[in-house]
Each structure stands twice: as structure tokens, then as C-alpha cells.
N, C-alpha and C positions, 0 to 999 in steps of 0.2 A: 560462525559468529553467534554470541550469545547477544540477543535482545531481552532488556528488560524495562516493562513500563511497571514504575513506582507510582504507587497510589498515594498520595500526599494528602490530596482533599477531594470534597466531590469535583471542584471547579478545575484543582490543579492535579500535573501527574507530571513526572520526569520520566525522560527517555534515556536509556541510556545502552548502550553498544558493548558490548566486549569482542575484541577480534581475535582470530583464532591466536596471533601472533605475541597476543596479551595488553594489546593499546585499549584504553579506553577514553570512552566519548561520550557525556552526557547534557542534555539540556532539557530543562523546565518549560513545561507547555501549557496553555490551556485545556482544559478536557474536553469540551462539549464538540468543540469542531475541530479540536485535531485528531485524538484517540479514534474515531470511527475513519478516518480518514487514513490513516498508518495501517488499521485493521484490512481497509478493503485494500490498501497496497499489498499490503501481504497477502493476505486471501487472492487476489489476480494473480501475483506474481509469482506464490509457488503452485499454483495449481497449474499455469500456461507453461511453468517451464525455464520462466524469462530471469536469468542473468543480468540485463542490462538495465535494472530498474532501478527503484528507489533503491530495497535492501540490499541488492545485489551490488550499486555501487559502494553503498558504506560497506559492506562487506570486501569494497577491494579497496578499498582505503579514504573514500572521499568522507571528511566531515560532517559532524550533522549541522555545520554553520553552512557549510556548502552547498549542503543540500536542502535547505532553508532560502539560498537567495538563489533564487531561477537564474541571474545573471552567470553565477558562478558553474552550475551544473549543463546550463546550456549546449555544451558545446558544439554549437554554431555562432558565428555572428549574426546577432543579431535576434537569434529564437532558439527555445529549448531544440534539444534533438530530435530528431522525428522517432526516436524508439519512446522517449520520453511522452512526446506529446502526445502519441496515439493511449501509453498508458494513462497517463492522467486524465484523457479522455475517459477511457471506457471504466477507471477507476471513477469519475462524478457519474456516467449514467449507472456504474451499480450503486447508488444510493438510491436510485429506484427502487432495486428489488427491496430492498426494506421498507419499501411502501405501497409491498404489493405488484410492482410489475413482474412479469413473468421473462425468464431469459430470454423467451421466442422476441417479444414486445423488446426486451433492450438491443438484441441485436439487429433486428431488424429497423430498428431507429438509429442504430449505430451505422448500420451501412446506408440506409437513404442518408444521412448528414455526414458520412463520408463520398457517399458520391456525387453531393451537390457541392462539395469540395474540393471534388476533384481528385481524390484519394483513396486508395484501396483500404479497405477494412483487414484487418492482420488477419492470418489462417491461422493462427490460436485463437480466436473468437468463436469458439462454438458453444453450444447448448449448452455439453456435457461440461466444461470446461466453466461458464457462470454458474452453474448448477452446483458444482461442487464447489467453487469461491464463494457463493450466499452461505453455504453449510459451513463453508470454516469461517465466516463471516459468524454465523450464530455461533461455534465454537470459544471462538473469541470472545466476544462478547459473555457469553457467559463464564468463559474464564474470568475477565474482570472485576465483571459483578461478584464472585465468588470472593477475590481477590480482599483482603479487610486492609482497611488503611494502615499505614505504615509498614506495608509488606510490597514486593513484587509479585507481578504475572513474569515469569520468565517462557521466551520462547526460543529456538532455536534457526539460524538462516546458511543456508538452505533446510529447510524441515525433515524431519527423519520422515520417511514417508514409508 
């Protein structure tokens, strides 16, 4: 699947999807708190491997209207999936590392508030694995920046790696 975020203005950006099969799917966002938010999905998601994420389900078909209402992508009643939630997790505490926390510091804050939850922290959580999603976190980012209005960042899902 080809991903592509359209720089529109500083405020706005469109997202937009191409599927291997040739569907396309696009919607208009806010920049300041979505764009870094899409970024660390990505950045988690193909560094640990994980399939079952955000890109990974637009990649098998589900919309990006879908995957904008938690109701829809849930799939549990009543709460997102537990593959889901632990990413969306550890996807808001890596907003630390760009503010200076260190992987040791997230992970080990990730497993003390999953174990007074009562829940296992996932074995892709490691060092090496934040470490390299901060760097393609910077990657990104500076692709953007790069990026002149009225053009695309195009990336690719799953990433050539």
C-alpha cells in the first residue's frame, strides 16, 4: 500500500491511501496532532513487525472513516481490541521520546502501568525496537519538513526495509 500525506498548508495535510489492488482512500486532517500521531504509528508498527495495526488494517481493507471511529475498528464490544489498545498505548508514550525520554524510561513506565493493570506488556517492546521507531520517527519528520506545499511525502506499507 502506497501512503501518501499531502501538504496542503501548515495547519492542514490529507491523507491518503493507495491499495496494492488500486482502491483509493483519502481524508483531510488537521496537522499539528494528527501528522505526528500517524508518524509514530508507523514508526512502531513497522519496526515491531505488527500487522495488525493502524496501517496494517488499511492495508487489508478497512477505511480510513473506520479507522477514525474507535467504534468501528474496535472489534470487541464494547472496547478497541486488545492488539489495538496496547498499540495506541505505547504509540502516546512514544511521544515522550521526543521530549527527551529515553527507551529504557518508556518502557519501563510502560510495564509498571501495564502491571498495575493487570496486563502483560507485548515482547516487541524492547529497547532496540523504540530505538529504531524514534530514528524513523526523526526520518519522517524530516521527510515532511522537506516536503513543499502542494506536493506529497509518499511512503510505502509495509516498508521496504
Amino acid at each position: 500500500m502506497r501512503i501518501l500525506f499531502h501538504k496542503l498548508t501548515d495547519q492542514r495535510h490529507a491523507l491518503e491511501i493507495v491499495r496494492d489492488d488500486g482502491q483509493h482512500d483519502r481524508v483531510e486532517l488537521e496537522t499539528r496532532s494528527c501528522l505526528v500521531h500517524d508518524f509514530l504509528h508507523y514508526a512502531v508498527e513497522s519496526r515491531a513487525g505488527l500487522r495488525g495495526g493502524f496501517w496494517g488494517r488499511l492495508a487489508a481493507g478497512r477505511s480510513l472513516a473506520e479507522m477514525n471511529d474507535r467504534t468501528a475498528y474496535a472489534g470487541a464490544p464494547g472496547g478497541m481490541d486488545p492488539e489495538m489498545a496496547v498499540i495506541e498505548r505505547v504509540v502516546g508514550a512514544m511521544s515522550g521520546i521526543a521530549k527527551g525520554r529515553t527507551a529504557a524510561d518508556l518502557i519501563a513506565g510502560f510495564r509498571q502501568s501495564a502491571a498495575s493493570a493487570g496486563t502483560p506488556a507485548p515482547p516487541w517492546l524492547t529497547g532496540p525496537v523504540i530505538e529504531d521507531a524514534a530514528e524513523r520517527l526523526r526520518r519522517l519528520t524530516g521527510q515532511w519538513r522537506a516536503t513543499p506545499h502542494g506536493q506529497a511525502m509518499a511512503i510505502d506499507w509495509p516498508p521496504a526495509e
